[in-house]
C-alpha positions as CSV (number, residue, x, y, z in Angstrom):
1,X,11.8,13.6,-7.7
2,X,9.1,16.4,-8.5
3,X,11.2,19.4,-7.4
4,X,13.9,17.7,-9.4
5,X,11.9,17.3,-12.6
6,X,10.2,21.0,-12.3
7,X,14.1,22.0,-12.0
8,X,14.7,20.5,-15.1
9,X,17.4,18.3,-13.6
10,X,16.2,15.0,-15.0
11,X,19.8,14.0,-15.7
12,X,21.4,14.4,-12.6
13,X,22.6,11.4,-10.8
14,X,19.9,11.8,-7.9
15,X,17.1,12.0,-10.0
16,X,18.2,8.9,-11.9
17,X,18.2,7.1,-8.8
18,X,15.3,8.0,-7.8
19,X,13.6,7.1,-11.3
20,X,15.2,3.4,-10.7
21,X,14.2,2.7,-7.3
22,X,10.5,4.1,-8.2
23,X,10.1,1.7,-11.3
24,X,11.7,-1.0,-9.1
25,X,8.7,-0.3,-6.6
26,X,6.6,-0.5,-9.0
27,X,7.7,-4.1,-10.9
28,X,7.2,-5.3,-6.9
29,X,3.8,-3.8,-6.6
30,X,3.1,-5.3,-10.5
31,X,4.3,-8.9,-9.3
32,X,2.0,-8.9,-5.5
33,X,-1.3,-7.1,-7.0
34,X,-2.6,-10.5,-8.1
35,X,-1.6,-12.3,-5.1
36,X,-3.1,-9.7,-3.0
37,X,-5.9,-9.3,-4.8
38,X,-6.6,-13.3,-4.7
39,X,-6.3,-13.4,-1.1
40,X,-8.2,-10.4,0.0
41,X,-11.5,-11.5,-2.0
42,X,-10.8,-15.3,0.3
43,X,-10.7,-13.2,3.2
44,X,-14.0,-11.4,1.8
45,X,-15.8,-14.6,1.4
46,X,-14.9,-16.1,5.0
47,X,-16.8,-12.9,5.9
């Protein structure tokens, strides 16, 4: 997606796809940070 951008070929079809999956990626990581976050500090305390 880097190479692509540096081209200048933002508007081809591959970098478009790319740009989707990577905000898709990053609404996942958005929704399980809290989750995660929640359980690792349980885990910390067991310690």
């Amino acid at each position: 997606m880097l190479e692509l951008s540096r081209a200048g070929d933002e508007s081809s079809e591959e970098y478009l796809t790319l740009q989707q999956q990577s905000q898709n990626l990053q609404a996942m990581i958005d929704k399980w940070k809290p989750i995660y976050e929640e359980r690792l500090a349980m885990v910390r305390e067991v310690r």
